[in-house]
C-alpha positions as a Markdown table, in Angstrom:
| # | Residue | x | y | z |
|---|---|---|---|---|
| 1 | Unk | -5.3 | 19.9 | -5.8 |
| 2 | Unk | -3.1 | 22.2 | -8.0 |
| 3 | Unk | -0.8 | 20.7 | -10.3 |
| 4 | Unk | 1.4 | 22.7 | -12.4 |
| 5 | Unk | 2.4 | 20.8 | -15.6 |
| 6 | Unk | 6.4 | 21.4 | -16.5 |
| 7 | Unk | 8.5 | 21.0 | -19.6 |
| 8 | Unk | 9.9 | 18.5 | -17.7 |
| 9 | Unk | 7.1 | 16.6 | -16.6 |
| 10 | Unk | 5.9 | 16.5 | -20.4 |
| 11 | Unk | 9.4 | 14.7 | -21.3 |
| 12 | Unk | 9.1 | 12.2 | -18.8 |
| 13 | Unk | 6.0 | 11.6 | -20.3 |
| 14 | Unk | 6.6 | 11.1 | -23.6 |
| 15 | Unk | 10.3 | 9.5 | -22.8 |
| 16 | Unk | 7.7 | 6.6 | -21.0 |
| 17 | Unk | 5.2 | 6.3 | -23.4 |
| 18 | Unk | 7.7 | 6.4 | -26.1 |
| 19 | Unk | 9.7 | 3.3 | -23.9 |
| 20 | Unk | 6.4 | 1.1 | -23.9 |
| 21 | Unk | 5.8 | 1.5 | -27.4 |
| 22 | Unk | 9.0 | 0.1 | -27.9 |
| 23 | Unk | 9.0 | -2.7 | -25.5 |
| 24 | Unk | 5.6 | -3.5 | -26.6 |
| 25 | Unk | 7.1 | -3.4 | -30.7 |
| 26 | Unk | 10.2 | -6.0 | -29.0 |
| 27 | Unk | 7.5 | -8.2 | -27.6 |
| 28 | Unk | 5.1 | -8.7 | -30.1 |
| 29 | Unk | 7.2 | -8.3 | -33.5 |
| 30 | Unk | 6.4 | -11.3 | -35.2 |
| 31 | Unk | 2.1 | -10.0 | -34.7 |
| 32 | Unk | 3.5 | -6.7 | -35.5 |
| 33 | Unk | 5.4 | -7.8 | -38.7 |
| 34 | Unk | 2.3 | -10.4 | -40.0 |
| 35 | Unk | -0.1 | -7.7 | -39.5 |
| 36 | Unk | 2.3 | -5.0 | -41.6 |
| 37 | Unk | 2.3 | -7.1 | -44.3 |
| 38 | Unk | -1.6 | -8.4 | -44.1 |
| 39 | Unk | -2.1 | -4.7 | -44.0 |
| 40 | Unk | 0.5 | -4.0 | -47.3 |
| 41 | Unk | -0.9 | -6.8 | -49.1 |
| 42 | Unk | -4.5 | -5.5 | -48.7 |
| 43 | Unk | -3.4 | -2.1 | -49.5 |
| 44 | Unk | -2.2 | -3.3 | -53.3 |
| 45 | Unk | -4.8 | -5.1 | -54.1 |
| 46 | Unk | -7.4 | -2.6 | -53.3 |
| 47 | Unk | -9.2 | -0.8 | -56.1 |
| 48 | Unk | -9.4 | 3.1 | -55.4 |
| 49 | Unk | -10.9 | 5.5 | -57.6 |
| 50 | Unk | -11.0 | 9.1 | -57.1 |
């Protein structure tokens, strides 16, 4: 089985998983949103040193 991978099958590719992560985004927002701000809120109060 020879498959030849195209520019064009590439876009589709991406144009698809670009599509889920977006209806995925649309469908879980409010998970998406508490988890942002869990994750921001964790992020100030954390005490790095370099």
């Amino acid at each position: 089985m020879n498959i030849k991978i195209t520019g064009k099958i590439i876009k589709i590719f991406l144009l698809g998983t670009f599509a889920m992560f977006i209806l995925i985004l649309i469908v879980d927002w409010n998970e998406f949103k508490k988890g942002y701000n869990e994750g921001i809120s964790a992020h100030k109060t954390m005490n790095v040193t370099k």
